[in-house]
N, C-alpha and C positions, 0 to 999 in steps of 0.2 A: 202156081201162077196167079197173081193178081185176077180182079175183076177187066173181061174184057171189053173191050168198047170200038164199039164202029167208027170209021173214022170221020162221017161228018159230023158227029157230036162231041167227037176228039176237036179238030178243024175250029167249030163255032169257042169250044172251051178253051180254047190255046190262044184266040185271038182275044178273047175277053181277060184269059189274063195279061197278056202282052199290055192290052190297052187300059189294065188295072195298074199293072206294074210300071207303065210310062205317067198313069199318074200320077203315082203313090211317089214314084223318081223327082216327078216337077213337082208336089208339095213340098217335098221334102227340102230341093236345091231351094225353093222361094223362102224356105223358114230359117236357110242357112242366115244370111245379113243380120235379121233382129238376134238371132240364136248368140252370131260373133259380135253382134255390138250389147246384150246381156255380159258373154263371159265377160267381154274387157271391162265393163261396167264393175262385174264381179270379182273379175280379177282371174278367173279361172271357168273351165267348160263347167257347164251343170252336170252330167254326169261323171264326171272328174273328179267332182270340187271334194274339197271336205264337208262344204255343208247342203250337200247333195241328199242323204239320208234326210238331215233335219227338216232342211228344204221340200222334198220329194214327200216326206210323210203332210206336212202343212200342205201340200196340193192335193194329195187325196180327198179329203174332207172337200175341198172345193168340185173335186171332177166328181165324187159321187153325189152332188147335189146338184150340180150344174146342167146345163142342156144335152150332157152327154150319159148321164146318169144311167139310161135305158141299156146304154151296151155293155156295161158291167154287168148285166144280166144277161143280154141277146146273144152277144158274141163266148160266152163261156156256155150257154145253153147249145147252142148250132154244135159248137162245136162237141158238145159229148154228144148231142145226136148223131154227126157222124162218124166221132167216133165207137157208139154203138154198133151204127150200121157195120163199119167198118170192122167191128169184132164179132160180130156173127158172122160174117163172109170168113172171118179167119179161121172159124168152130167149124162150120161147113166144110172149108176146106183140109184141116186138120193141123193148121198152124196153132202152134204154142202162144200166149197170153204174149201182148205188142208188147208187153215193156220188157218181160222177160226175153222171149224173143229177139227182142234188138242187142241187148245186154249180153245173153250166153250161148246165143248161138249165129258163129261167124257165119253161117251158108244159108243164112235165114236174113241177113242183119242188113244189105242193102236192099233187097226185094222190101223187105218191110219198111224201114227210111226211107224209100222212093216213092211206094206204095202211100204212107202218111200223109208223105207233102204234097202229092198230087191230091191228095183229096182235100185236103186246107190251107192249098197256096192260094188261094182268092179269098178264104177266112184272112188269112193271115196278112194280103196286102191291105185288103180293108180295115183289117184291124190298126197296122201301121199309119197310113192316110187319115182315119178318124182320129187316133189320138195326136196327130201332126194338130189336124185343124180347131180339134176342141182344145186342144191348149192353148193354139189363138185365140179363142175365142172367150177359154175362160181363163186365160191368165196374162193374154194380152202379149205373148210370147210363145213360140214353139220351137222346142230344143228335140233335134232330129234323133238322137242319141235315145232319148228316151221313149220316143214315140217309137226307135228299132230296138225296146227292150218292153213295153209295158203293152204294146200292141200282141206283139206274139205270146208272152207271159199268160194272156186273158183268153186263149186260143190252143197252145201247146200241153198245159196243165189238164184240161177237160178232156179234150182228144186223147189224149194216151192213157190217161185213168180211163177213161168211159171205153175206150178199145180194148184197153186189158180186161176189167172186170165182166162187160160183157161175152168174153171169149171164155172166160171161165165161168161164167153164168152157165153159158151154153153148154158147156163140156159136163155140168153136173147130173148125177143119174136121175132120168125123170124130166130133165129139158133137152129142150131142142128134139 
């Protein structure tokens, strides 16, 4: 069984994210209008297009130098910290490495996908919400499509490395 949790700090966590997730929703609806008047501009959705890759790489360079710069770092860092944390509670408990885990074992495989997201679904809106607004900010446009691909991307990859490796940290003779 997962990590348990009382319910008033279940309660305060549930509404913060509701109240993350209703904003991460309204950024997102408000970015739709510039978002639809780019494609038609373009002729096509940005992450649709063909020249999405081309495109998407030339924003890079701009989002790593821009005022958003710090959570290329912040948010892939948070998240292998929990998912560390969260791979020694799995050594403790005697569960298998999360990526394997989820992968080759059916009766393991939703405890642990439910178990993940509960612990970086507030990463994970945050992550969304911030790349929504920093690409208004630095590109003068925010297309929702990629801000629900490049937010989680900078979140999902750390978390599950840092939970697997962690768990077999733990599991080797002479740790834990």
């Amino acid at each position: 069984m997962l990590e348990h949790i009382d319910s008033g700090s279940a309660w305060v966590s549930g509404r913060a994210t509701v109240i993350l997730a209703c904003l991460t929703v309204l950024g997102l609806a408000l970015s739709l209008p510039g978002s639809l008047r780019d494609a038609f501009d373009r002729g096509g959705i940005y992450l649709f297009s063909s020249a999405f890759l081309s495109a998407f790489l030339e924003d890079i360079p701009k989002r790593l130098t821009g005022p958003g710069r710090f959570r290329f770092i912040l948010q892939p860092l948070i998240a292998a910290l929990l998912g560390i944390r969260s791979g020694l509670a799995d050594a403790r408990a005697g569960r298998p490495p999360y990526l394997y885990g989820v992968l080759f074992h059916r009766d393991l495989r939703g405890e642990l996908v439910r178990g993940g997201f509960g612990v970086v679904v507030n990463l994970l809106l945050m992550g969304v919400l911030l790349d929504a607004v920093l690409q208004w900010i630095i590109l003068g446009v925010s297309h929702p499509g990629a801000a629900l691909v490049v937010g989680p991307v900078l979140i999902v990859g750390p978390y599950s490395l840092a939970r697997a490796l962690s768990n077999r940290a733990a599991g080797l003779p002479g740790h834990g």
